[in-house]
Backbone bond lengths (Angstrom), bond angles and torsions (degrees), N, CA, C in turn:
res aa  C-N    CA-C-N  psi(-1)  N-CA   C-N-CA  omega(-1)  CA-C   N-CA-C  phi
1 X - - - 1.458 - - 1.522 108.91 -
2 X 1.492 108.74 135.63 1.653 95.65 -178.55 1.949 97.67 -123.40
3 X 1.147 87.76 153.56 1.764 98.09 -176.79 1.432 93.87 -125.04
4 X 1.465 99.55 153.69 1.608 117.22 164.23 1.114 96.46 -106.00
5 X 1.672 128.73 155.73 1.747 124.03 150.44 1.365 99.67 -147.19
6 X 1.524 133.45 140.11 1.070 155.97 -114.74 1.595 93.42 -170.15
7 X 1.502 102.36 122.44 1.396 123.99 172.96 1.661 119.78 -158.99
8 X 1.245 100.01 150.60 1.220 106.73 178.92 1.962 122.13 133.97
9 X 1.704 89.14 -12.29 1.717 94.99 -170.40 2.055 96.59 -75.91
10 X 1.684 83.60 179.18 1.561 89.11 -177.88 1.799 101.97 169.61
11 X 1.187 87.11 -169.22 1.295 105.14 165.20 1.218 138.35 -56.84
12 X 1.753 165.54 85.69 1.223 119.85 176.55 1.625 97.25 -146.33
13 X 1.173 109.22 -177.15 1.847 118.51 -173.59 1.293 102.34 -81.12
14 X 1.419 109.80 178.17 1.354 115.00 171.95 1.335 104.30 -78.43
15 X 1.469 112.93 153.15 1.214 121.63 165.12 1.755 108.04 101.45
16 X 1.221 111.24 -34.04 1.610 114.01 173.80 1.448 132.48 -67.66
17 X 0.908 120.48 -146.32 1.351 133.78 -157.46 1.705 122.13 -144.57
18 X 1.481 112.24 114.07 1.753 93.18 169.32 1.672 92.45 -139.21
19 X 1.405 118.95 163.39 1.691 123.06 -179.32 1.220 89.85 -122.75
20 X 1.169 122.16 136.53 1.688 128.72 154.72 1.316 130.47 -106.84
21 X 1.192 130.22 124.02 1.567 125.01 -158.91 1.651 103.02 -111.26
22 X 1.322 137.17 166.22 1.732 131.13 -150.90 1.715 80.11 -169.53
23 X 1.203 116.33 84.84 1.794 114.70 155.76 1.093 114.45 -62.19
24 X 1.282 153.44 157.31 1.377 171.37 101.42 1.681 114.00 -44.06
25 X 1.132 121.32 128.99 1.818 122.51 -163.84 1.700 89.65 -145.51
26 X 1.117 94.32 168.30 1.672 116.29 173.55 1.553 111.36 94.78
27 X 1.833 110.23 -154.64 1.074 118.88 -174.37 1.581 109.61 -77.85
28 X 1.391 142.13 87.95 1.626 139.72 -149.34 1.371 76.69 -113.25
29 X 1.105 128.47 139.40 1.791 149.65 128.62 1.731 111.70 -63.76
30 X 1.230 110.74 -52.74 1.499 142.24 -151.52 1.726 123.58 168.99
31 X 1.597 95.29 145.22 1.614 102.82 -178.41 1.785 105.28 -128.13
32 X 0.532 104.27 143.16 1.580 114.73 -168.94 1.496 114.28 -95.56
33 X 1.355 129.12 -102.29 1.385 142.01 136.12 1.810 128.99 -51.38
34 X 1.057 117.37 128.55 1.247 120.38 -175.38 1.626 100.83 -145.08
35 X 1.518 109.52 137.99 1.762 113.14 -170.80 1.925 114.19 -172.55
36 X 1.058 105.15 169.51 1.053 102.44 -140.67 2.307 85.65 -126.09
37 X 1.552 102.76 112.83 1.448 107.52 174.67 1.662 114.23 -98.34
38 X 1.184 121.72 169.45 1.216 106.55 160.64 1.790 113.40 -158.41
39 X 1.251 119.42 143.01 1.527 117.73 -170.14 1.332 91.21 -113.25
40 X 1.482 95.01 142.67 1.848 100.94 168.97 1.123 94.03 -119.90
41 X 1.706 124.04 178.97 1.658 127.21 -135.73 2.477 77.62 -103.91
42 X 1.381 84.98 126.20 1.504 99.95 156.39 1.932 87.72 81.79
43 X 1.157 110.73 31.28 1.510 101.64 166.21 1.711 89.81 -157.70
44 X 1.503 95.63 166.83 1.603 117.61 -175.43 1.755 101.57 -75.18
45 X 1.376 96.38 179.66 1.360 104.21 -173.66 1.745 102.93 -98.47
46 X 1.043 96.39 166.54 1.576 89.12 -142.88 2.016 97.17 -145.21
47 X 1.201 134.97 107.82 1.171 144.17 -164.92 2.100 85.47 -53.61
48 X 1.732 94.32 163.57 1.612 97.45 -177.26 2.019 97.71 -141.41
49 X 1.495 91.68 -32.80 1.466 77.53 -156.95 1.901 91.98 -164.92
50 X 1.377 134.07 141.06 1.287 122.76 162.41 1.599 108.50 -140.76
51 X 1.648 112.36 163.83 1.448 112.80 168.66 1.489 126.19 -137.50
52 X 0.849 128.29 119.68 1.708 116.63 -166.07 1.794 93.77 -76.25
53 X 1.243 103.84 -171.63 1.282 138.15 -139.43 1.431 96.54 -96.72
54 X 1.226 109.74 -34.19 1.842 121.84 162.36 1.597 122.61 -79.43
55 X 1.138 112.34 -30.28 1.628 130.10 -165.15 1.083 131.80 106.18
56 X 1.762 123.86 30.36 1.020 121.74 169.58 1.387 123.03 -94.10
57 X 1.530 115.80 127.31 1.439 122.86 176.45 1.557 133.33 -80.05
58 X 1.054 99.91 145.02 1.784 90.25 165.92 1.616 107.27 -144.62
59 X 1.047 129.48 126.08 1.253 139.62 163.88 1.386 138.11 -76.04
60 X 1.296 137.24 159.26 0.965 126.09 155.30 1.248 133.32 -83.10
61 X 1.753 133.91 129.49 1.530 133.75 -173.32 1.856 116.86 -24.96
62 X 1.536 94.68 -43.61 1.522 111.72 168.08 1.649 126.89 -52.74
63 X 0.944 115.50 -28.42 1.571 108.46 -155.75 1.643 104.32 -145.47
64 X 1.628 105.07 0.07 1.591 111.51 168.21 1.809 114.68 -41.91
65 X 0.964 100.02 118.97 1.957 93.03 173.53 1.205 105.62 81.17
66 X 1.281 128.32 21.73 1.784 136.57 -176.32 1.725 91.10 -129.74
67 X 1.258 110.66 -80.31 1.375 131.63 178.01 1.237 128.74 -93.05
68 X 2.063 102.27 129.47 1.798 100.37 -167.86 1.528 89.53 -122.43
69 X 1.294 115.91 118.39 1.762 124.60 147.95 1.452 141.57 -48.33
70 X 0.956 130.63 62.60 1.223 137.79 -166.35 1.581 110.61 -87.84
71 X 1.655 116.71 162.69 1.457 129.36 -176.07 1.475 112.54 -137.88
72 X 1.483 140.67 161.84 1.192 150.07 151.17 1.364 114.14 -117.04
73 X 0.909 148.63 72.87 1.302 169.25 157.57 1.341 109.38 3.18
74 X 1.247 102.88 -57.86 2.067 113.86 -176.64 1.275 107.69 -60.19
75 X 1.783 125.85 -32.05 1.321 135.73 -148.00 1.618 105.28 -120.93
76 X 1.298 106.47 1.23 1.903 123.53 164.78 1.735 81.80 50.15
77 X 1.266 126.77 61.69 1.862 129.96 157.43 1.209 97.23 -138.88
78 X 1.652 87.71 153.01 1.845 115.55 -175.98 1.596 97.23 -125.15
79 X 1.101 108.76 133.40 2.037 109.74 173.02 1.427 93.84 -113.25
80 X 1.600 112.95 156.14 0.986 110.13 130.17 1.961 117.97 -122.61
81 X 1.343 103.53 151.02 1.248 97.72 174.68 1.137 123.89 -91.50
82 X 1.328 148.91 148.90 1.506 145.42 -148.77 1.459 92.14 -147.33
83 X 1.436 128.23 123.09 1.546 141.59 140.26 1.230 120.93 -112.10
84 X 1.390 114.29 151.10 1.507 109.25 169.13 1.068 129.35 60.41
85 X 1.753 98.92 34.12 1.456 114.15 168.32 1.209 130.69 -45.40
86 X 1.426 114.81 152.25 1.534 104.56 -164.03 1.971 97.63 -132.04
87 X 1.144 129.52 175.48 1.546 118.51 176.81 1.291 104.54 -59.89
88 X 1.263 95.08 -35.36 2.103 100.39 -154.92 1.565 99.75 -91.94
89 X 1.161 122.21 12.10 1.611 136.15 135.80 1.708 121.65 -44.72
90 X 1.677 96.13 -41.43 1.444 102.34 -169.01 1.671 123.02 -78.15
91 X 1.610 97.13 124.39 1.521 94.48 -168.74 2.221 103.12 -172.58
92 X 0.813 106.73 151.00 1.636 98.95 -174.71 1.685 86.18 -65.63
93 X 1.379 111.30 154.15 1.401 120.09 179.59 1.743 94.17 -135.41
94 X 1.694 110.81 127.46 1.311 121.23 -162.16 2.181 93.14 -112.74
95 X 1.289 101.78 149.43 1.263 103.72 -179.88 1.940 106.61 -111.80
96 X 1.418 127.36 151.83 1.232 107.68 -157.97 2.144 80.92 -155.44
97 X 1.330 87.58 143.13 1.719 98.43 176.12 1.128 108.29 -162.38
98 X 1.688 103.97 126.02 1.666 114.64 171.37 1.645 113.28 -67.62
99 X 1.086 121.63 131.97 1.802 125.40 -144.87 1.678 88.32 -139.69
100 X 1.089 118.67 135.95 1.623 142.70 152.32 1.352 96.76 -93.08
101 X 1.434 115.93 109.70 1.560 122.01 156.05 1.630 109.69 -124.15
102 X 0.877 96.02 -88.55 1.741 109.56 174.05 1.500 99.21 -66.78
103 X 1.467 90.52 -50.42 1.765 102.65 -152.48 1.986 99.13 -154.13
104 X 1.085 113.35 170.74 1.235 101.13 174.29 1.574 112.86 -99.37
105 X 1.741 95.35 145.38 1.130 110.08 177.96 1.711 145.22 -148.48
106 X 1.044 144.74 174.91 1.798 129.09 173.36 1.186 99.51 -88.48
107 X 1.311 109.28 132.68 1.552 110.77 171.95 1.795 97.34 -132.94
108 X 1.230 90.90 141.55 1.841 88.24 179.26 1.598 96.22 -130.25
109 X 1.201 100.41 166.05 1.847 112.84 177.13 1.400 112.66 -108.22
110 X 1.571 104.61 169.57 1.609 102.36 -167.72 1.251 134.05 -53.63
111 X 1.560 94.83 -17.82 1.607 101.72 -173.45 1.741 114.60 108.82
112 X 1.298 119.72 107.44 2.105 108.60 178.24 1.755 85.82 -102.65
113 X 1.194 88.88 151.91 2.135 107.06 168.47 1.627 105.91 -93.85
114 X 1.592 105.36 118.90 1.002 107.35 147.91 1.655 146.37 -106.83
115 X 0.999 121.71 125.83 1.057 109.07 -155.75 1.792 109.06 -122.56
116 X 1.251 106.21 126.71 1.265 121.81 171.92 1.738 143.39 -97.18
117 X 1.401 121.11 84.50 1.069 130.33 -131.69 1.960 120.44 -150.08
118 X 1.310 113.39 105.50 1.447 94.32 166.47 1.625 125.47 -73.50
């Protein structure tokens, strides 16, 4: 069985900073893609950020030069780093990785709230 768990969201003002980290646990063979979605309240979920298995990024038009995706490979976690948060930042942000266990698959995590707010 493989789990994602996702920590790091919270509170903060505009203009700051939060990193969120998304472990991967269980029976892992290999993870492929690993990335970072996020839904805000009364809209769909909405891609944010991804990284392949080598380190290639892709961003979203939104958050290019705001937010950097990073991985540790040994430790099966994906971060993303967040500056210069903005309100319209605020939204649960879900973590998601293509996983070899049994078989390959999408696995996403529960979801941390971020929230952007004076």
């Amino acid at each position: 069985q493989v789990q994602l768990v996702e920590s790091g969201g919270g509170l903060v003002q505009p203009g700051g900073s939060l990193r969120l980290s998304c472990a991967a646990s269980g029976s892992i063979i290999r993870i492929r893609g690993m990335g970072w979605y996020r839904q805000a309240p009364g809209k769909e979920r909405e891609l944010v950020a991804t990284i392949t298995s080598s380190g290639n990024t892709n961003y979203a038009d939104s958050v290019k030069g705001q937010f950097t995706i990073s991985r540790d490979n040994a430790k099966n976690t994906v971060y993303l780093q967040m500056n210069s948060l903005k309100p319209e930042d605020t939204a649960v942000y879900y973590c998601n990785a293509n996983i070899l266990s049994q078989f390959w698959d999408d696995y996403w995590g529960q979801g941390t709230q971020v929230t952007v707010s004076s």
